[in-house]
N, C-alpha and C positions, 0 to 999 in steps of 0.2 A: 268121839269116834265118828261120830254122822257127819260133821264137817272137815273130817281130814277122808273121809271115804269118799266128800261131795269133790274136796279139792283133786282127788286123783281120778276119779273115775268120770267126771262130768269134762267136755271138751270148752274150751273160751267160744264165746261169743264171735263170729266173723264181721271183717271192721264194713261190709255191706251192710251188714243188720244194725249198723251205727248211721252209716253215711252213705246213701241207696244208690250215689253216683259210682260210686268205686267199684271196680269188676272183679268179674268170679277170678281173673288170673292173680289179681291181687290176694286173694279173700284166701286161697292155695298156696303161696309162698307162708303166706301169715299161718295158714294153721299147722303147716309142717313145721315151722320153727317153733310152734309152741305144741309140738305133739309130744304126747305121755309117754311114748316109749324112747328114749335114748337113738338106738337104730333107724329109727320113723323120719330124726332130725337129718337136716343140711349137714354134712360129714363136714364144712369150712364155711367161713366167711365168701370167699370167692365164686363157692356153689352156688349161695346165697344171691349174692354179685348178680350173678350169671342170669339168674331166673327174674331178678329185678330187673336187669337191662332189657331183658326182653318186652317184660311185665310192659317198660316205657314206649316199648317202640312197639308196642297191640300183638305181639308174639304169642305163639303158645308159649306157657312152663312146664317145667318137667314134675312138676308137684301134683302129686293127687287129686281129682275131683272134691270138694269141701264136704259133701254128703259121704264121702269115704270113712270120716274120722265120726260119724255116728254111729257105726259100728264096734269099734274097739272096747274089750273087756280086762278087769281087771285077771291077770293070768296067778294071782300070788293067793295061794289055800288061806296064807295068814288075814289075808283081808277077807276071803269069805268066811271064814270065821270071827273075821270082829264083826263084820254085818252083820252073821246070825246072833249075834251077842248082842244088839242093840234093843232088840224086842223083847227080849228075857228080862234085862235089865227094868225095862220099862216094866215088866208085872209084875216085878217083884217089890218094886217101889209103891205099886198101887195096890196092892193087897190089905185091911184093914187089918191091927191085930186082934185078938182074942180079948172077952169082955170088955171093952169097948162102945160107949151106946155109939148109935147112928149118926147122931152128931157131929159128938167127938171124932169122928171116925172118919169125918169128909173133909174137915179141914187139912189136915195132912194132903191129901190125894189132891185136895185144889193147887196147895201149895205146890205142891210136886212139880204138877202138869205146867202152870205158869212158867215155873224154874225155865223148866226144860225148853218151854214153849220161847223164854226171852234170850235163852242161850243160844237157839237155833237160829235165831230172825239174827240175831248179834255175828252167829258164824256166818248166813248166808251177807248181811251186809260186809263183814269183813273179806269173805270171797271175792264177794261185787269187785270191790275196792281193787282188791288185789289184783283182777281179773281184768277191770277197766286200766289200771293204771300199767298194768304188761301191753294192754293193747293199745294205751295212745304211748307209751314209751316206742312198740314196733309201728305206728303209723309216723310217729315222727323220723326213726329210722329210717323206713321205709320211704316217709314223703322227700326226705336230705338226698335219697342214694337218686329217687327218683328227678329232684329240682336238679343235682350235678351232673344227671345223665342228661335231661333237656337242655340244659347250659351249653354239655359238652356237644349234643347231634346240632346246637342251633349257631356254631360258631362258624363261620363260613372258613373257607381257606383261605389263607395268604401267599402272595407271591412278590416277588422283588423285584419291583419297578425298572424293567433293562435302560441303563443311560446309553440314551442315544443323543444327545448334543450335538454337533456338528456335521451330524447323517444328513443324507435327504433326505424328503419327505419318503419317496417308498422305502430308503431301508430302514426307517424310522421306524415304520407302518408295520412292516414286515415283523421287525423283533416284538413290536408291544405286542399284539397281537398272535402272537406267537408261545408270548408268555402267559396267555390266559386271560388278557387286558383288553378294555375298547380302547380305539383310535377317536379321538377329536380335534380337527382343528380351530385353534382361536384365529378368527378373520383381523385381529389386529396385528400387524409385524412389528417389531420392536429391531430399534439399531444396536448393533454390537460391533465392536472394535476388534474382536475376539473369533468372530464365527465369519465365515461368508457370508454371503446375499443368497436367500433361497437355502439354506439350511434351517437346522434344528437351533434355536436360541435355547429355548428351556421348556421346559415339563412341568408340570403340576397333577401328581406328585411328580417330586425332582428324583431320578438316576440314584438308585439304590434302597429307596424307601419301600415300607411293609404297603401292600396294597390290597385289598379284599379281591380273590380271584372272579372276574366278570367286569370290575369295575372299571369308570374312565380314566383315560390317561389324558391330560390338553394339554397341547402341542402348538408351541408360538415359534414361527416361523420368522431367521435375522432379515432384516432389509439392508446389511451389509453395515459399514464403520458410522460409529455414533459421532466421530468427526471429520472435518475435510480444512486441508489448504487452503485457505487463500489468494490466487495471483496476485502474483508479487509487483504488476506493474499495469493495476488501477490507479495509481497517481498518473495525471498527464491526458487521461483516456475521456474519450467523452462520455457524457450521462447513459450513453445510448449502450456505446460497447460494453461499458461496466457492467448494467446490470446484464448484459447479457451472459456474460461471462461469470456473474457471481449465480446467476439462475440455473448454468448450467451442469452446476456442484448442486443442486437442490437447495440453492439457498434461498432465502426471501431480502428483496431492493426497496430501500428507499433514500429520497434525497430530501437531507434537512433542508428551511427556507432560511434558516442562517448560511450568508459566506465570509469567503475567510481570504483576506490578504496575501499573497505571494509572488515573491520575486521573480521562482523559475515556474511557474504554472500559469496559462493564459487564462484570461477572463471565461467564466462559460465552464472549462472543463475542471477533473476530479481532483482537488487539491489534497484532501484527505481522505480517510472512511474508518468507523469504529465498528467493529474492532481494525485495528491496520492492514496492510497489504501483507501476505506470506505469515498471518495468524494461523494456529489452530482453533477452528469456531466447531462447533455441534451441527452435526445436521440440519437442516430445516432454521436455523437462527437467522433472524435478522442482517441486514450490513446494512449500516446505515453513514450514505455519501455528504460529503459536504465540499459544495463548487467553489472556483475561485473569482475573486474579486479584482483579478489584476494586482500589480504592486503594488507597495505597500509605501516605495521610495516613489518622491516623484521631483522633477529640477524646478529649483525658483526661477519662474521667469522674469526677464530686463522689464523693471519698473520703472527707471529712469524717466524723466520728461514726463510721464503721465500725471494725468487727474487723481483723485481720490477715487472716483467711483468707476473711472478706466481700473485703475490697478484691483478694485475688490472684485470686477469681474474677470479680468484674467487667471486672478490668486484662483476664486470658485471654481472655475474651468479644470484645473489641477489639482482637486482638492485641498487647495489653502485657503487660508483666512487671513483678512485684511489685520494687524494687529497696531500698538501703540504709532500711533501721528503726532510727528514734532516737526516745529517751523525752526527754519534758518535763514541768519540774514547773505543773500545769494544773489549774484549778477542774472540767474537765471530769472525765467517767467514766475510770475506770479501766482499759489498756489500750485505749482508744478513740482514734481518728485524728483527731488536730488539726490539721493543716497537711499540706500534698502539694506538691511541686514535679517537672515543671511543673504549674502552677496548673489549678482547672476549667476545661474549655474552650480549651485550649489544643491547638493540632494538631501530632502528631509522626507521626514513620514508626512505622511494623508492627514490632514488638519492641523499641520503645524500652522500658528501666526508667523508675519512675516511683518516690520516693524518698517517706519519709512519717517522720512526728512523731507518737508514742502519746507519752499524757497518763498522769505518776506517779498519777494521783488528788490532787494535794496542789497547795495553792496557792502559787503564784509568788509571794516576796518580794524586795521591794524595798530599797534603802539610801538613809535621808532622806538627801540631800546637804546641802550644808551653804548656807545660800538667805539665815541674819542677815546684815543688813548692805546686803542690795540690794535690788532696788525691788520691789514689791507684784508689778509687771509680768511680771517677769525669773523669780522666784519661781517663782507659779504655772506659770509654763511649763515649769518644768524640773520639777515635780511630776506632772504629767499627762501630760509625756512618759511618766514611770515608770508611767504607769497609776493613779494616784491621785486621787481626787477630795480639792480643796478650799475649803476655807472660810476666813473672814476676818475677824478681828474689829480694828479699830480702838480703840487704847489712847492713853491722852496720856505725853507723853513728852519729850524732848528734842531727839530726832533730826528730822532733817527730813519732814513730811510723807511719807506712803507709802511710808518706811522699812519694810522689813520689822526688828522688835525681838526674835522667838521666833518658834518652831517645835514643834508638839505633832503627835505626839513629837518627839524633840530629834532634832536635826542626830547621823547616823550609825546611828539605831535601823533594825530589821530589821521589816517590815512588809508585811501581804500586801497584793498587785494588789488595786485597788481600796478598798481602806480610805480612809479620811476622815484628812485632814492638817489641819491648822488652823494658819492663820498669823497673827500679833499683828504687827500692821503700826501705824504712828505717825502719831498727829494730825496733831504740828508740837508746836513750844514754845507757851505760851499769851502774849497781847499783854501788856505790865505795863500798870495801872490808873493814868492820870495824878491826880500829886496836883494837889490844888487851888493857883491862886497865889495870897499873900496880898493882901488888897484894901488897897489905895491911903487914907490917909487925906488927908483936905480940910480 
C-alpha cells in the first residue's frame, strides 16, 4: 500500500533535474501531461502540439508553473485511510507474543522489519523505473515534436523560377527579381540560332524550376545565330577581299601554302576554301583558302629542228619534261629534232613527258617493191607511199596497155627518200596491117 500511495501521491521527476539545459517551458508541458488528476491533463494531442511549438520557438506555454504540481493532495477518504492503515500494520507485526523469552522474541521483529524494509527499496526502485522510463519515453516525444518543428521553421521558401528566355535584359531583371530572386549576369554570351542578339539565352536555374526565395538566378546573355553563310563568290576574289569578307561574318581567315591548279581561276587568286563558298559554318570558325596555281592544261611547244637541251628548256618553261629520245635515219641536221609526240599544239597537264626523234644525219632508204606486172595506177602509188617521186615512160610491148613492164632501179634495190624511180609501163600490142584482097576478075 506505501508504494501504490508513493505512485499516486508523489509528482515525476522534471526532465531539468535530468538535463540542466532544458527549460522551465519544457519542464510545464511535461508535468501537465503526466499530472494525477485527469482534468490537470492536455484535453488533445493538438493542445499538446500547440504548447510544444511554442516551447521550440522560446514562447510562453499555457501550462502551469512546475512548483505548481508540489502542492496537489490526494482528495479520495479511501487513500487516507489505507495511509492510516500502514502504521498499525506495522505494530502490530512487531509486538512480541506472550511467554516468549527475549530472544526468541527478536528474531521475528528483525525478520519483519527487513521484509518490509526490502520490499520498499524494491517498490521505490520499481517506481524509479517506472517513472524514468515515462519520462524519457515524453522526452523522446517531446525531443521528435520539437526536431520536426525546427526542420519545419528552418526550411526556407520556394518560388518558381519565371522563364524569361528571349526577354531583354531589364524585363528579364524585372520579373526575377520580382519573384523574390537575385539577378546575375554571366559576362560570357553564348550564340543561339534561336534567340536574338542581346537577349536572354538561358537561366541557371532554368524557367520553371523550385528555387529557394532570396536566391540567384544567372542570366547568359545570346550574341545572336550560332551560324552564318558563307559568300557564295570567294572563288575568283583576291586573298585580300576574301578575308575581308569572311571577317565580316565574324569569322576567322587563313590561307593554306598548298596551291591548287585551275583552268578558270588566275594564278594568285581564291581557287577554293574549306569549308566551301555559300556553306553553313559556326560562328567564330575558321575558313581556310587555298590560291590558284594557274592551269593545270598547258600547249606543247614546236620542238622541231631543235637540240636536245633547247627542247628540255622550252618543255621546263611550260611545265613539261623532256621524255624518251629515239634517233632516225633523216636528210635533216645532225642530232636535230624531227618529230615530237604529242604533236605542236596539243594540250596536256603540267609534267606530262613529251617524247621526240633526233635525226642520224643520213638519208632514209627505201626498198623498190616489186610493182612489174601491175597497173601504171597501182605502181605509182605504192612508190610515193615510200616517198619516191616518179616517172614514166611508155614502151611497146606485148602486154596489155598500162602494164607496168620495168622498174629503174629494179624491183628490190635500196634507194634514198626521195629519189626518182622510173617506171616503163606498155603501149598495148600494135593492130596487124590488113592485107589487101585479091581483085575479082570480069
Amino acid at each position: 500500500m506505501a508504494v501504490a500511495y508513493q505512485h499516486v501521491e508523489q509528482i515525476p521527476p522534471t526532465p531539468s533535474s535530468i538535463l540542466s539545459d532544458i527549460p522551465d517551458s519544457l519542464d510545464r508541458v511535461v508535468l501537465k501531461a503526466l499530472a494525477k488528476n485527469r482534468d490537470d491533463r492536455y484535453r488533445s494531442a493538438a493542445e499538446m502540439l500547440s504548447d510544444l511549438q511554442r516551447v521550440a520557438r522560446g514562447m510562453d506555454v499555457g501550462a502551469p508553473p512546475a512548483d505548481s504540481w508540489a502542492t496537489e493532495v490526494l482528495p479520495s477518504a479511501g487513500l487516507v485511510g489505507a495511509r492510516a492503515a500502514v502504521p498499525a500494520a506495522t505494530s502490530t507485526v512487531s509486538a512480541p507474543a506472550a511467554g516468549v523469552s527475549s530472544t526468541s522474541t527478536s528474531l521475528p521483529a528483525v525478520s519483519s522489519d527487513g521484509d518490509a524494509a526490502s520490499k520498499a527499496a524494491a517498490a521505490r526502485k520499481r517506481r524509479t523505473a517506472i517513472i524514468m522510463t515515462l519520462v524519457v519515453i515524453a522526452l523522446l516525444l517531446i525531443g521528435g515534436s520539437v526536431w520536426a518543428l525546427s526542420r519545419s521553421a528552418a526550411t526556407p521558401e520556394a518560388v518558381s523560377v519565371p522563364n524569361v528566355v528571349g526577354l531583354s535584359q531589364a524585363d528579364a531583371k524585372s520579373q526575377i527579381e520580382a519573384a523574390g530572386l537575385e539577378w546575375e549576369l554571366n559576362p560570357e554570351k553564348v550564340a543561339s540560332d534561336t534567340v536574338d542578339k542581346d537577349a536572354v539565352a538561358s537561366t541557371d536555374p532554368a524557367g520553371g524550376a523550385q528555387a529557394e526565395k532570396g536566391s540567384t538566378v544567372r542570366v547568359t546573355i545570346s550574341s545572336g545565330p550560332d551560324s552564318v553563310t558563307l559568300p557564295d563568290n570567294l572563288v575568283g576574289m583576291s586573298p585580300d577581299d576574301a578575308r575581308q569578307a569572311v571577317e565580316a561574318l565574324g569569322l576567322k581567315w587563313e590561307v593554306n601554302s598548298s596551291k591548287v591548279a585551275s583552268d578558270t581561276v588566275a594564278e594568285g587568286k581564291v581557287a577554293q576554301t574549306n569549308p566551301s563558298p555559300g556553306s553553313k559554318v559556326k560562328a567564330g570558325q575558321t575558313i581556310t583558302a587555298y590560291l590558284s596555281s594557274g592551269s593545270d592544261q598547258v600547249e606543247v611547244p614546236d620542238l622541231v629542228g631543235m637540240s636536245q637541251d633547247q627542247a628540255r628548256s622550252a618543255l621546263k618553261a611550260v611545265g613539261l619534261e623532256l621524255g624518251n629520245v629515239t634517233t632516225v635515219d633523216s636528210d635533216k641536221d645532225k642530232d636535230r629534232i624531227v618529230s615530237q609526240d604529242p604533236e605542236t599544239g596539243s594540250k596536256v597537264k603540267k609534267g606530262t613527258t613529251i617524247a621526240v626523234s633526233i635525226s642520224t644525219g643520213k638519208a632514209a632508204q627505201v626498198e623498190i617493191p616489186t610493182v612489174v606486172g601491175i597497173s601504171r595506177e597501182d605502181a605509182e602509188a605504192q612508190l610515193k607511199a615510200l616517198g619516191l617521186t616518179v616517172t614514166v615512160e611508155e614502151v611497146s610491148g606485148s602486154q596489155p596497155s598500162g602494164q607496168v613492164t620495168a622498174v629503174e632501179p629494179g624491183e628490190g634495190s635500196k634507194v634514198d627518200k626521195n629519189s626518182t624511180v622510173k617506171l616503163k609501163v606498155s603501149k598495148g600490142s600494135a593492130s596487124p596491117t590488113p592485107s589487101p584482097s585479091p581483085s575479082t576478075k570480069k
